[in-house]
N, C-alpha and C positions, 0 to 999 in steps of 0.2 A: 627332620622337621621342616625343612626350607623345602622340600618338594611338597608337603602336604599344604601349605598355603601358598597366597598369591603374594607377588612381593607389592610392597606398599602403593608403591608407581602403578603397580598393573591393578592394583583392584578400584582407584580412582579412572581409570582406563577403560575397565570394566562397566562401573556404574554410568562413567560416562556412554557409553556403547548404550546400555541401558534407556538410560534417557531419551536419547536419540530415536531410536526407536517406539518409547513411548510416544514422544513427541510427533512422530510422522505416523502412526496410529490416528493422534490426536485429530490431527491435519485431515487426513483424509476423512475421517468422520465429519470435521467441520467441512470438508468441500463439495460433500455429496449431499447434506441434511437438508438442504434446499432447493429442492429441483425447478427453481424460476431465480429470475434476475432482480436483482435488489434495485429500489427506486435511487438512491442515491449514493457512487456513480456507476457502479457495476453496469448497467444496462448499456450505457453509454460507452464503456468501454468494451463491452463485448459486442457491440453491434461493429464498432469501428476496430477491432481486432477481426473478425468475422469479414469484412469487405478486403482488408488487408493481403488475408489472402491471394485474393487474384487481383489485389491492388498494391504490391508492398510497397510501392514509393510512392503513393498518396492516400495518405489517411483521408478516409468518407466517413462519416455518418450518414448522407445518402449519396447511392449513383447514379447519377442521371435521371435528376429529379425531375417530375412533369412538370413542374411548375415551378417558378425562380424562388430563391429560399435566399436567406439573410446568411453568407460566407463569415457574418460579423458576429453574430450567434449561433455561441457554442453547440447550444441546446439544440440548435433550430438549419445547424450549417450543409453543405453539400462536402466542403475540404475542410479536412477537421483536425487542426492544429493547436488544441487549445494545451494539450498536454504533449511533451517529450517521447518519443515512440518507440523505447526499447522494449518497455514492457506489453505494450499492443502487440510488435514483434513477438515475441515469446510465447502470449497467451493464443496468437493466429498461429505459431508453429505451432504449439501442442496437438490443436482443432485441426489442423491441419493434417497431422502426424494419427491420431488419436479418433479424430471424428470430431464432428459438431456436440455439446452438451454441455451444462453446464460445469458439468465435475470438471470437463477436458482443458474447459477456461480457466479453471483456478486451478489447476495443474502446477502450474509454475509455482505460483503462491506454495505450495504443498513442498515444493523440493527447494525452494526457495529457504523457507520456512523451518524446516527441518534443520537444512545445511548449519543455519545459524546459531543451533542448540551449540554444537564442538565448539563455532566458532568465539562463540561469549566464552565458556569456558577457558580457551587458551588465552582470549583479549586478557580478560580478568586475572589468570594466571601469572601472566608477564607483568600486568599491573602491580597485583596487590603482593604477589610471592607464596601466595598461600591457597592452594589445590583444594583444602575444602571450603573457603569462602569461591572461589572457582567455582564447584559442585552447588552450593547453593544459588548462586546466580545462574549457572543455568537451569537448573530447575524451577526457577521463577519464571526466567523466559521458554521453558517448554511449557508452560502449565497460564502463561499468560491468555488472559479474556480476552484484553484487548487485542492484542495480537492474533488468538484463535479468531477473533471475529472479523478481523482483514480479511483473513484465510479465507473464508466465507463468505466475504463481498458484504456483508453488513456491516459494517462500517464506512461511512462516507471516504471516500478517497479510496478507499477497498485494496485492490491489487496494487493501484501507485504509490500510495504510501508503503507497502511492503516491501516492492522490488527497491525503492531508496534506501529505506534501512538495510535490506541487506545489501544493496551494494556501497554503500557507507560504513557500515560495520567488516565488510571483505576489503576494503581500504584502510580502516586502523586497523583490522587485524596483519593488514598483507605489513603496513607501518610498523607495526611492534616486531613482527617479524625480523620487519630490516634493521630493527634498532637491537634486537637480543642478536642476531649470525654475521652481520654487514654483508651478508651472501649479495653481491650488485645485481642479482635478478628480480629480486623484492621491489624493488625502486620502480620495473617497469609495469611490473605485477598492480604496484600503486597507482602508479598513473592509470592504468587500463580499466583498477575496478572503479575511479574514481569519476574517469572520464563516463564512464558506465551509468555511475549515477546522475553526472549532469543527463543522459539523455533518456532519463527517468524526472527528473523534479528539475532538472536549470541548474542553476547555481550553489543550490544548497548542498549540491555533491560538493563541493572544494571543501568541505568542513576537513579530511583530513589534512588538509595543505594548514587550516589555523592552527591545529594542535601541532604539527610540525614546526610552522616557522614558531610560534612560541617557546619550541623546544629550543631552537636554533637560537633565539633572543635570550630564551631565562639559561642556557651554555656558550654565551657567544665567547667566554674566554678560554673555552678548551680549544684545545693543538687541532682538535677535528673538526671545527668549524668548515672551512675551504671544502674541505672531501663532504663535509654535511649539507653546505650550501648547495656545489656542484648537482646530488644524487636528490636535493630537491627539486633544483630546474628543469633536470633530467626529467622527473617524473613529472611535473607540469607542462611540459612542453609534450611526451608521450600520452597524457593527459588529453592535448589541446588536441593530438592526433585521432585519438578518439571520438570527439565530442561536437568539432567545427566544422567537419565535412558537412553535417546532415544541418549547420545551420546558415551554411554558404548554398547549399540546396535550396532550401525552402526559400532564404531571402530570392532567388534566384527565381525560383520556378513559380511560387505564391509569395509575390512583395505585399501586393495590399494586405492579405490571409498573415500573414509573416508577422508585419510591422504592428498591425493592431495586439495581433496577442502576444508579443512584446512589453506594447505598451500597457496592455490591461496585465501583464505580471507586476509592471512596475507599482499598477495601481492601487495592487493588495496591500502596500504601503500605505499609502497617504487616505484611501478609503476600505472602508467596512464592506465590502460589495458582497451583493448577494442576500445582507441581513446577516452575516458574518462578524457582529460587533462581538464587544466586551471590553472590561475593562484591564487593567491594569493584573488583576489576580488572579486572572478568567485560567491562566494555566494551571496556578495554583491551588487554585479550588478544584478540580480535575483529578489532583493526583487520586483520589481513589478509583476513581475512571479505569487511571492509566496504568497503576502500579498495586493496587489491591485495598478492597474493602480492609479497615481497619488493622492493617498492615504498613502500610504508606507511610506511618507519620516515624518507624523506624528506618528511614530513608536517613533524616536529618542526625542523628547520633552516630548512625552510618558511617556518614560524612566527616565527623566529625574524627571515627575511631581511624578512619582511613587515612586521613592528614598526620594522625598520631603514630598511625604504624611506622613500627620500625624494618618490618619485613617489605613495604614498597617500595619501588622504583621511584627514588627521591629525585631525577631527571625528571619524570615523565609527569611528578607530582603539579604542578603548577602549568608544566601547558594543557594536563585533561582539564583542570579545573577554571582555568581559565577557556578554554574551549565548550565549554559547557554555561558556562558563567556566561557568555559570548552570546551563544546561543538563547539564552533562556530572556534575557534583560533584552536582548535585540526582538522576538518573538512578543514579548509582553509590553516594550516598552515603544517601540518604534514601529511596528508593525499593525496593522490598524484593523483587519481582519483576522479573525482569529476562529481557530476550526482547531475541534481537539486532536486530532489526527499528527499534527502540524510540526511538534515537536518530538514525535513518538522514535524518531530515526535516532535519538540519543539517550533511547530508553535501556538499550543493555548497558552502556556506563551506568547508570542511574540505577541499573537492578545490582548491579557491584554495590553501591551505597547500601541499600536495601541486603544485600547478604551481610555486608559486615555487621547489621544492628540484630538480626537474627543470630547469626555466629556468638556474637558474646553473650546473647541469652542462652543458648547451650550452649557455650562454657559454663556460665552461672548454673546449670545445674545438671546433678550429677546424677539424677535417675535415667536409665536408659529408655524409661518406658515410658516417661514424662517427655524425655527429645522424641523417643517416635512419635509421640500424640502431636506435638508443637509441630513438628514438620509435616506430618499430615492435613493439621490446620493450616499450615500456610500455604499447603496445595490446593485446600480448598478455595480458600480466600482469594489464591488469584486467579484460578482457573472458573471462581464462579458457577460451578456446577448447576444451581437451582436458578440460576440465572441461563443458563443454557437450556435447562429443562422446559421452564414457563415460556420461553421463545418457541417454543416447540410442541407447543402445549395446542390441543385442540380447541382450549378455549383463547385461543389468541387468533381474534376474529381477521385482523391484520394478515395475518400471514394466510389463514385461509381465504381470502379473498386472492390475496397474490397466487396462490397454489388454484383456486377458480381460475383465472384468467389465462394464467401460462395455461393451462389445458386446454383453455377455448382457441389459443393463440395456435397451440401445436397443434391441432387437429382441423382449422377453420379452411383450409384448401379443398375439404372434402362435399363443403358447400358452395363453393365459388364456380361459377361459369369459367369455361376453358377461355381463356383471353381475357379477363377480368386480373387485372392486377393494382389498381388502387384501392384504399380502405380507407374508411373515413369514420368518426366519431367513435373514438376510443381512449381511455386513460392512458395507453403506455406506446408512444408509438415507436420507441426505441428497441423495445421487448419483441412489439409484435415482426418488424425484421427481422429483427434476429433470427426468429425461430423461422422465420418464411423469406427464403433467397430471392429476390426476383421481385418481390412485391415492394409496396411503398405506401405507408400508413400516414394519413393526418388530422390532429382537431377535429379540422374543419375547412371549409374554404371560403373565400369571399365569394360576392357573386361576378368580380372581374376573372376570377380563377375559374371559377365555374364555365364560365362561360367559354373561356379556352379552351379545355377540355372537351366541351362541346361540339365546338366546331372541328376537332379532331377525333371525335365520335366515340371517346375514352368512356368503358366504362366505369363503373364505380360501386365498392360493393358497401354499404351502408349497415353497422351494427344499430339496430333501431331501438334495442331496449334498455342501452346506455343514455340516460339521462335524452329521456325523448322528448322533455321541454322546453332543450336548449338546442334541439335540430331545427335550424331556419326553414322556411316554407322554400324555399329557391333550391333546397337539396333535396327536400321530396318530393317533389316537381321534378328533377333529374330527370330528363326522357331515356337515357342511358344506364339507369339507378337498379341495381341487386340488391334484396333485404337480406339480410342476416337475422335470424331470428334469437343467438347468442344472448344471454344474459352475461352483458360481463359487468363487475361490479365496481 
């Protein structure tokens, strides 16, 4: 009888494999279903991964711009330091490796992505003690909207908010590790993915060092404290190894570039910037956003049955939850900018909450055919299916406009004069790079700019049927001027 089935271990082993799988199907469907650049920041960061290339140690948005550009805006810069550059790194190796394309830039994302299905799973595991609350929580996070829609660059923050959460969650995971074997390799493992994350989002990678030292504060009376302490510093200092070289560089190479955007992270504190407000609730009104249509609100019993269990890790109880607690009140309450994005790197804890309140509703019942129905609803609900459909829908006049333009954008060399490499009046000048190495798109120009280019005999190719009532007469007049006849929208 024991060789006709799997043994108990191996068929949660199984399913997990399963998943997995599904999950990186998922991914790549989401990474291909757009063949253009998302307005907000996908563009941005595939233009400035794309220069990387044959720039890696200074981030561009543009090279060697014809005409002086503000180093001080983001939007608008030549050295382009606004974000942490591991993941531009990654997305340029792919394109690199892979070819130029959109799919090749969210590549990462896609194995990224995937990787983190197991990784909830074992997090969850070590957590809660119990392998099918484990299997529900990662089947949340493989079946996640929000999280498919990083994947995809449709969501603001897109690829960087992804590569943080998984290098944050391969830091508690590498954490739990070290806390279930004490194997001393773990410790460096921590540092490395954590330091990983700083050079993804700043600071908000140290989140596993909070759940740590709280572990070390709510146990400071066990005999292990010293050896706990020690394999903390270790890892923060292995940490620092990682993460302070590239920002002893930058201070170094780009101080002014450096120092401003520094201080404009600090700013995201004390102001709304951007149009980036909210209030106090603004996360919490979200969680269906974040965590599933009409699902969500079994988070909070979750929470609850978790505290109560007797099968968790009564250690590790009070610094997740404080670490999370940490996170969410500093996010809502201190923090003065607010992007839903923002907290999403502590969404797999949070999907644990969310399995435990599912799991006790099947326990509560005993039809088999009633739990397949419930677990199938709860794939739908967070994977959002008809929400993925309508996005993709041909009458979603949005996305066919973006699908217009990248086409005009990818094929528009074949009207250009040979030496003609500036563009002028277009909606997306970050896009139109991208797709065209060598060239340099803008707005518009002053007529001090203009005039420059002038007298260095620069042509200029002009899309003329993009809003032809805000082309100034001093650009049509151009004696150096190429029409583009292009309808872009």
């Amino acid at each position: 009888m024991q060789n006709s089935f799997l043994k108990s271990s191996d068929k949660y082993v199984l399913v997990l494999g399963l998943l997995t799988i599904v999950g990186l199907f998922a991914r790549l469907y989401m990474a291909q279903v757009d063949p253009f650049l998302h307005v907000w920041d996908e563009r941005f960061h595939a233009l400035v991964s794309r220069n990387l290339i044959d720039y890696p140690l200074v981030p561009m948005l543009r090279v060697n711009p014809v005409i002086p550009v503000d180093h001080l805006n983001w939007a608008q810069s030549g050295v382009w330091l606004h974000k942490q550059p591991l993941f531009l790194w990654q997305m340029a190796a792919s394109m690199k490796i892979f070819g130029i394309s959109e799919f090749t830039l969210r590549l990462p994302s896609v194995v990224m992505g995937t990787l983190m299905i197991p990784m909830v799973y074992y997090c969850v595991a070590i957590l809660s003690g119990n392998k099918k609350i484990s299997l529900i929580a990662a089947a949340l996070f493989c079946f996640s909207n929000f999280h498919l829609e990083l994947v995809g660059g449709m969501r603001s923050m897109d690829h960087n908010d992804l590569a943080l959460e998984f290098y944050v969650l391969a830091s508690v995971w590498a954490y739990l590790m070290y806390f279930k074997t004490q194997k001393k390799y773990w410790i460096f493992i921590i540092g490395v993915f954590a330091g990983a994350a700083i050079l993804v989002k700043w600071l908000i990678g140290l989140f596993v060092f909070l759940i740590w030292g709280l572990e070390i504060l709510c146990n400071f009376s066990d005999k292990s404290r010293k050896k706990n302490i020690i394999a903390f510093t270790t890892a923060l200092l292995t940490c620092c190894v990682v993460f302070v070289p590239w920002q002893l560089y930058i201070v170094h190479t780009f101080p002014v570039e450096s120092a401003y955007e520094y201080a404009y992270n600090r700013r995201h504190i004390s102001e709304a910037l951007e149009g980036h407000s909210g209030s106090v609730t603004f996360y919490l009104e979200r969680f269906p956003q974040l965590f599933g249509e009409g699902i969500c609100i079994l988070i909070f019993p979750g929470l609850y049955l978790y505290c109560k269990s007797s099968d968790c890790n009564r250690k590790l109880t009070m610094p997740v939850l404080g670490g999370l607690m940490f996170v969410f009140i500093f996010w809502s309450f201190v923090v003065a900018s607010k992007v839903i994005s923002h907290i999403f790197f502590i969404a797999p804890i949070i999907l644990m909450f969310l399995a435990y309140g599912i799991y006790w509703i099947i326990e509560k019942v005993k039809s088999r055919i009633v739990v397949s129905i419930l677990l199938v609803g709860v794939a739908v609900l967070s994977a959002k299916p008809e929400k993925i459909i309508m996005e993709q829908s041909l009458k979603n006049t949005e996305r066919n406009k973006d699908l217009e333009n990248a086409t005009i954008y990818k094929n528009v060399k074949r009207e250009m004069p040979k030496g003609t490499f500036v563009v002028v009046n277009l909606p997306d000048c970050a896009s139109f790079m991208f797709y065209n190495k060598g060239l340099q798109a803008f707005e518009s120009f002053s007529e001090d700019q203009l005039e420059s280019l002038r007298r260095k005999h620069t042509s200029i190719a002009l899309f003329t049927k993009y809003k032809p009532e805000n082309i100034p007469a001093y650009i049509l007049n151009y004696p150096y001027l190429v029409k583009l006849e292009d309808r872009l929208q």
